[in-house]
mmCIF file of the C-alpha atoms, coordinates in Angstrom:
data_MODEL
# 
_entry.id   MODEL 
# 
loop_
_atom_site.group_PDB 
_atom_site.id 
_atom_site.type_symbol 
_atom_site.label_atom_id 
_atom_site.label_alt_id 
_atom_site.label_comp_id 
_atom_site.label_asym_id 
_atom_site.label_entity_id 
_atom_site.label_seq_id 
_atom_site.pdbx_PDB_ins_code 
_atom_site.Cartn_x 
_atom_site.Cartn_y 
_atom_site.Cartn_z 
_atom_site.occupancy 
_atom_site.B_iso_or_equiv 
_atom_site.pdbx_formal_charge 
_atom_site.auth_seq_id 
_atom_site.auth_comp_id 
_atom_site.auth_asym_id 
_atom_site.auth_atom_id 
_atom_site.pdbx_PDB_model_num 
ATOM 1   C CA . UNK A 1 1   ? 91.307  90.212  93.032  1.00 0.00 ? 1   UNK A CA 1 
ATOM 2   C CA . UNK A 1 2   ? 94.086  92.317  94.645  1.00 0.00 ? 2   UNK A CA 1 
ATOM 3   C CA . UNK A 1 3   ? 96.997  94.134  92.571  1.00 0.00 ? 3   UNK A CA 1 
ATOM 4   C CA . UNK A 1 4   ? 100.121 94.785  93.171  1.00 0.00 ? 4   UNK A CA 1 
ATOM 5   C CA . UNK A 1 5   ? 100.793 98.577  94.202  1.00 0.00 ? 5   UNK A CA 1 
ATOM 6   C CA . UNK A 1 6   ? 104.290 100.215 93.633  1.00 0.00 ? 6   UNK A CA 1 
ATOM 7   C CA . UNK A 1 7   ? 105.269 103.870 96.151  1.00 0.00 ? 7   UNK A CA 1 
ATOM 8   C CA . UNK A 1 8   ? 108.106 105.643 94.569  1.00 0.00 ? 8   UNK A CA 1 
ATOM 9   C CA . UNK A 1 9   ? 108.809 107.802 97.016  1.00 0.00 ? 9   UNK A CA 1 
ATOM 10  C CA . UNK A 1 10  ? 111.652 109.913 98.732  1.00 0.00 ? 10  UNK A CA 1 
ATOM 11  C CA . UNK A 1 11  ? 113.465 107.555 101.474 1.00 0.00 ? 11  UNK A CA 1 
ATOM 12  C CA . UNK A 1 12  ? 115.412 110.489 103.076 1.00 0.00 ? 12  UNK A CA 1 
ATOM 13  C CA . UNK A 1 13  ? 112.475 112.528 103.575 1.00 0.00 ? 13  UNK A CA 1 
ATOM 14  C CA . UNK A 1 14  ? 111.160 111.945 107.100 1.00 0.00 ? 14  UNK A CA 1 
ATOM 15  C CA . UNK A 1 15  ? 107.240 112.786 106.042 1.00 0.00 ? 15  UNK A CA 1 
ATOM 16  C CA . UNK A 1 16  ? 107.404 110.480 103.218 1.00 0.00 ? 16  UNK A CA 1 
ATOM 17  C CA . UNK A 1 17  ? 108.639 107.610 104.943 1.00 0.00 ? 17  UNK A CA 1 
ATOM 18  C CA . UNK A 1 18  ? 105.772 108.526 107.604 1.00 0.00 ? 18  UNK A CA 1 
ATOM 19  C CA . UNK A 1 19  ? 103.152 108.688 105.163 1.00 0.00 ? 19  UNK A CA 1 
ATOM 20  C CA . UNK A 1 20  ? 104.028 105.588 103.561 1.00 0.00 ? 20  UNK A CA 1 
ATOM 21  C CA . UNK A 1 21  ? 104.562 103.534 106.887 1.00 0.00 ? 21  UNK A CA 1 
ATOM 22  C CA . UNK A 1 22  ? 101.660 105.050 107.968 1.00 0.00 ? 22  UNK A CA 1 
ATOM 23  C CA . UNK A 1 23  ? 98.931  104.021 105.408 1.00 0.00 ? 23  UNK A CA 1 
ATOM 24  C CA . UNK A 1 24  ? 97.037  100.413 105.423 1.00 0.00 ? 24  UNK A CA 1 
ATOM 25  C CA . UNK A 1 25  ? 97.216  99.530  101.997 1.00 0.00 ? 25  UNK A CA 1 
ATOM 26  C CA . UNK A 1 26  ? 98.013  95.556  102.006 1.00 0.00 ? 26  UNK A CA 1 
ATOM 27  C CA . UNK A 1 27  ? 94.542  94.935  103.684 1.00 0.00 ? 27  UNK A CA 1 
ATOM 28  C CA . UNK A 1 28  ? 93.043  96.879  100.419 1.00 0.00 ? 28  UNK A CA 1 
ATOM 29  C CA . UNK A 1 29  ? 95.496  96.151  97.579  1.00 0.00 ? 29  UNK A CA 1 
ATOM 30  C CA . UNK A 1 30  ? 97.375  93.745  98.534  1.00 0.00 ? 30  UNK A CA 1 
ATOM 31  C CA . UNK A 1 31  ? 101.078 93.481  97.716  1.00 0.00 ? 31  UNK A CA 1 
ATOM 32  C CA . UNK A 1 32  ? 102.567 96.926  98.307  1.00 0.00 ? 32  UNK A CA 1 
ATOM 33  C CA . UNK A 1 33  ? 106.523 97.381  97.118  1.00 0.00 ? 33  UNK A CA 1 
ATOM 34  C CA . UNK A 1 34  ? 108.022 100.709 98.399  1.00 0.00 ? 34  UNK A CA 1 
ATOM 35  C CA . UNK A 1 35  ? 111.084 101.653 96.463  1.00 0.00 ? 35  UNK A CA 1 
ATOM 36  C CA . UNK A 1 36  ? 113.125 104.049 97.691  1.00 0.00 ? 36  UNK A CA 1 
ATOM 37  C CA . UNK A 1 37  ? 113.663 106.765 94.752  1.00 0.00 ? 37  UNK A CA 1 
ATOM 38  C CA . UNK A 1 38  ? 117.641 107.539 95.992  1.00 0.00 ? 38  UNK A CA 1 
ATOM 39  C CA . UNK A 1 39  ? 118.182 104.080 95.333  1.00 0.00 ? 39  UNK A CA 1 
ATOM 40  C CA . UNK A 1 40  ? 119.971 102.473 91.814  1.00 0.00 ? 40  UNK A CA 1 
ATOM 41  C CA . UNK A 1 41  ? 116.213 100.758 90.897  1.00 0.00 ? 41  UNK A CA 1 
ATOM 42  C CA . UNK A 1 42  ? 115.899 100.696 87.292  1.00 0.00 ? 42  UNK A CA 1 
ATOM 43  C CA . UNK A 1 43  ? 112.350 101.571 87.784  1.00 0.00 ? 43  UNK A CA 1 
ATOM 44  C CA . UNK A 1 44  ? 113.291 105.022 89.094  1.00 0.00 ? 44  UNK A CA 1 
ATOM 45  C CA . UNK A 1 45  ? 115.829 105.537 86.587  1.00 0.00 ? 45  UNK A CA 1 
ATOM 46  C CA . UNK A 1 46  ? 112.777 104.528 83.922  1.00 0.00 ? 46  UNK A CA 1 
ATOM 47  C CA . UNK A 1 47  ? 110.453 107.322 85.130  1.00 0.00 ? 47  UNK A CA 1 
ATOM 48  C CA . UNK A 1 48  ? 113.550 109.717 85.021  1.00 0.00 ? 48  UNK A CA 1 
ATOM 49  C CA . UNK A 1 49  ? 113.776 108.998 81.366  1.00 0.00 ? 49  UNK A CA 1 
ATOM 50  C CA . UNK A 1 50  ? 110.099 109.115 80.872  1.00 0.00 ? 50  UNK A CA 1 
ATOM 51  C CA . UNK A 1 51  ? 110.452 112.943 82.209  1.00 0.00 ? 51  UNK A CA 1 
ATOM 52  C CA . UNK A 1 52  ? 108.614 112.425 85.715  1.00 0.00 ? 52  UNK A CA 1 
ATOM 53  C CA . UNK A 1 53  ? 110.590 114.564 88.700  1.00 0.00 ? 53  UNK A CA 1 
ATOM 54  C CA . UNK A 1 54  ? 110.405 112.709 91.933  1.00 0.00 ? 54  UNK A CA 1 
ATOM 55  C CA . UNK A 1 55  ? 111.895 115.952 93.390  1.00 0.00 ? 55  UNK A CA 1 
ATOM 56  C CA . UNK A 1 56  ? 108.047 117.104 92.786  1.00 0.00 ? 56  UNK A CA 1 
ATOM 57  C CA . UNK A 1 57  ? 106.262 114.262 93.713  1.00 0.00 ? 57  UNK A CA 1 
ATOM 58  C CA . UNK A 1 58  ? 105.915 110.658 94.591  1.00 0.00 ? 58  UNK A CA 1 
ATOM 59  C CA . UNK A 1 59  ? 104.831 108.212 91.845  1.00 0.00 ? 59  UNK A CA 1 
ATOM 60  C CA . UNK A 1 60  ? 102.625 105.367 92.171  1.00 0.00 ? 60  UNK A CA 1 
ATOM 61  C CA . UNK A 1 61  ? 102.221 102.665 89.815  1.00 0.00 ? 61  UNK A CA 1 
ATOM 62  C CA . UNK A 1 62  ? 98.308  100.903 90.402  1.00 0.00 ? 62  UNK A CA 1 
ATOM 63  C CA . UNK A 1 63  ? 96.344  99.075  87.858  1.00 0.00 ? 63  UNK A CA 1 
ATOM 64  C CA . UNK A 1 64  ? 98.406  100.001 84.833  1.00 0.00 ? 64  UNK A CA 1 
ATOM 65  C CA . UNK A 1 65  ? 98.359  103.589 85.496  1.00 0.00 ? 65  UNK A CA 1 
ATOM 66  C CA . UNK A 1 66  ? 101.336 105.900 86.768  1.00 0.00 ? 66  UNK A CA 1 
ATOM 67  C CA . UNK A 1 67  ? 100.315 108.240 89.351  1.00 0.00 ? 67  UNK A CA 1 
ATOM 68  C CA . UNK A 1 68  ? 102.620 111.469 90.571  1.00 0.00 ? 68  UNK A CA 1 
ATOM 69  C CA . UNK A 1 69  ? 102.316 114.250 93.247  1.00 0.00 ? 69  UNK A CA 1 
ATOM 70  C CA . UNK A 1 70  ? 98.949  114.929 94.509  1.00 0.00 ? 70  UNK A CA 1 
ATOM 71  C CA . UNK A 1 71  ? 97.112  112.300 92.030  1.00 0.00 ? 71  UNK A CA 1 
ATOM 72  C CA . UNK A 1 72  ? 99.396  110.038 93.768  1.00 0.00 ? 72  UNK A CA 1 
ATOM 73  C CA . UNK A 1 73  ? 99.022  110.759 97.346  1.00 0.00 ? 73  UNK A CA 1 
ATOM 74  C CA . UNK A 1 74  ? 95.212  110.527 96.740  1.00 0.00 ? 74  UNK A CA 1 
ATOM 75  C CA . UNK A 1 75  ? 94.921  107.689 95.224  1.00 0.00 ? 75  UNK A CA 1 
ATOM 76  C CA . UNK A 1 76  ? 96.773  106.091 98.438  1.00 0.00 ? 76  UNK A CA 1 
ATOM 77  C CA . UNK A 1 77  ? 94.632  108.184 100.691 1.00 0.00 ? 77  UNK A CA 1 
ATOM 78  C CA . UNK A 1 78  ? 91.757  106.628 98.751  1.00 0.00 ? 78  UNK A CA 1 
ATOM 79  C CA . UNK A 1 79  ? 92.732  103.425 98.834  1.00 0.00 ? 79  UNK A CA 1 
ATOM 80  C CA . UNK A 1 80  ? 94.061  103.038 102.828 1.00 0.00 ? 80  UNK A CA 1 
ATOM 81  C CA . UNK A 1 81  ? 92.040  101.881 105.669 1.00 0.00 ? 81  UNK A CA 1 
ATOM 82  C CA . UNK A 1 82  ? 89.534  104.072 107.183 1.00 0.00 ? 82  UNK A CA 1 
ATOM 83  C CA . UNK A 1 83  ? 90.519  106.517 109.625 1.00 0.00 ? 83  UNK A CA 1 
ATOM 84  C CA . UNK A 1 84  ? 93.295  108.828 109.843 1.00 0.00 ? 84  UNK A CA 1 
ATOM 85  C CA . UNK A 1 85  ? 93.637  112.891 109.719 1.00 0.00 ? 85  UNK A CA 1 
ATOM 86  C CA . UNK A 1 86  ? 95.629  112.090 106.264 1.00 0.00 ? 86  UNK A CA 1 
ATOM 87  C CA . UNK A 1 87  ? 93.623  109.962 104.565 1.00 0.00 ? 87  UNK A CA 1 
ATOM 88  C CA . UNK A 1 88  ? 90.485  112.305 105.229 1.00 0.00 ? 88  UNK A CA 1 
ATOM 89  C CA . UNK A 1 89  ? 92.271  115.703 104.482 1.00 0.00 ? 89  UNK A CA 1 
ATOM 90  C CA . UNK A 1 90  ? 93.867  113.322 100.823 1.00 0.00 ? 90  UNK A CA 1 
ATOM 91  C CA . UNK A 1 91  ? 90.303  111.107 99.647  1.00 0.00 ? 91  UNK A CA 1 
ATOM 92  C CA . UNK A 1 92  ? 89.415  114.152 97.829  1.00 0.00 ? 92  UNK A CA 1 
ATOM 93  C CA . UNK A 1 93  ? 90.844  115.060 94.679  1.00 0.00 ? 93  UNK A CA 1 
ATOM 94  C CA . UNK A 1 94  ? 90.202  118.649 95.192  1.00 0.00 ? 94  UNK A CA 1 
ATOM 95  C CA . UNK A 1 95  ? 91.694  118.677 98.580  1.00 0.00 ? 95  UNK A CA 1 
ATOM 96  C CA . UNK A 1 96  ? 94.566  116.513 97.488  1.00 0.00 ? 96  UNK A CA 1 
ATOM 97  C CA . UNK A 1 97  ? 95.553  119.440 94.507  1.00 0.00 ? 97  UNK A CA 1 
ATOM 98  C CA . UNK A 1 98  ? 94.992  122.301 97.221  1.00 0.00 ? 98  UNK A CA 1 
ATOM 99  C CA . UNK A 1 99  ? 97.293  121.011 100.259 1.00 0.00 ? 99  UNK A CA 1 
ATOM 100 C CA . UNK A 1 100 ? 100.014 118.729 97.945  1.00 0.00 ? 100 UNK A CA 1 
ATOM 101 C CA . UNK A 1 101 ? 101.870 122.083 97.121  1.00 0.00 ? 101 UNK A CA 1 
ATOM 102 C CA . UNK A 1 102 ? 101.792 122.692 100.872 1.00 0.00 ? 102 UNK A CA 1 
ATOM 103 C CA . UNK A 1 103 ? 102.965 119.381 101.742 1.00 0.00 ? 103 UNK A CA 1 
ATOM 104 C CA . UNK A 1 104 ? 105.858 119.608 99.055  1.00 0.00 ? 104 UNK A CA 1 
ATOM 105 C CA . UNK A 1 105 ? 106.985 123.060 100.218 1.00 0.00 ? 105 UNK A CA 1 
ATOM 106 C CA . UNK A 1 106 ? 107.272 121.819 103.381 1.00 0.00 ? 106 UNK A CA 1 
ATOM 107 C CA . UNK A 1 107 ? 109.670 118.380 102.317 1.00 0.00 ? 107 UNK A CA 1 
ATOM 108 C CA . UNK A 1 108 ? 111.784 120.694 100.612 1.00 0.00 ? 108 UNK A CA 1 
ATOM 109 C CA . UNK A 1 109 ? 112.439 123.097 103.754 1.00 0.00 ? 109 UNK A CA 1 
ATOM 110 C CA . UNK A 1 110 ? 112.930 119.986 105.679 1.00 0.00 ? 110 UNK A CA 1 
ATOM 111 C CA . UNK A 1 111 ? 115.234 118.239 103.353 1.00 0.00 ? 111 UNK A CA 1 
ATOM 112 C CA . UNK A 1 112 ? 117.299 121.744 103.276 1.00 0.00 ? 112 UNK A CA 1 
ATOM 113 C CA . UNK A 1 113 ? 117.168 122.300 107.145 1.00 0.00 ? 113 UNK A CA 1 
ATOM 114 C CA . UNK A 1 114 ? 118.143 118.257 106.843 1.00 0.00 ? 114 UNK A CA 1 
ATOM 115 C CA . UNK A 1 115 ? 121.105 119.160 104.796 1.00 0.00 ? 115 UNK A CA 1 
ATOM 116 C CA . UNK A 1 116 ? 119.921 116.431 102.237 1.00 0.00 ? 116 UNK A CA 1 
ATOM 117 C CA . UNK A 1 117 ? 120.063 116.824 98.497  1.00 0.00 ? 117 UNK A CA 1 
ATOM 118 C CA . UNK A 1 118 ? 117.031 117.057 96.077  1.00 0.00 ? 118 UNK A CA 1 
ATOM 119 C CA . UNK A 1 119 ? 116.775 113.731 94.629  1.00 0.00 ? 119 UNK A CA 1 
ATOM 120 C CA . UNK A 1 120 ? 116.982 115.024 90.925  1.00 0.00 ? 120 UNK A CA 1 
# 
């Protein structure tokens, strides 16, 4: 059985729209929904109030459980199609926590050499 995977994730930000194009997850999950966090979803505005910054992190919602920054771009690592410099450097937990604040650093230069907001 297959469940349904939400990606909250920043739609401005040119390597999180990569990532998230980039990774095979309908083969493994089945139905993926990307929702852009800019947008007026009421699910983004519901993980506002529940105090989770999407300025730090995407959030993914699998199997009941909310997911945010490097949890969450593991567990998609973990969970894509085999192959891909991503989804090796990601699979790990360990690996995931040591290069996410890399990965961040480098939206946020991007979105301010972008001239693009912070989300938040």
């Amino acid at each position: 059985m297959t469940e349904r995977l939400e990606i909250v994730y920043d739609g401005q930000c040119p390597f999180c729209t990569a990532y998230t194009r980039m990774l095979n997850l309908r083969r493994a999950v089945g139905e993926v929904e990307l929702i852009d966090a800019r947008s007026g979803d009421p699910r983004v505005a519901a993980l506002r109030r529940d105090g989770v910054d999407l300025d730090e992190g995407m959030a993914v919602r699998h199997g009941g459980r909310l997911y945010h920054g490097a949890e969450a771009v593991q567990l998609l690592a973990a969970l894509s199609a085999p192959g891909g410099m991503m989804r090796a450097l990601l699979k790990s937990p360990r690996r995931a926590a040591l290069i996410y604040p890399l990965l961040r650093a480098g939206r946020r230069l991007t979105l301010r050499l972008l001239g693009r907001p912070p989300i938040g």
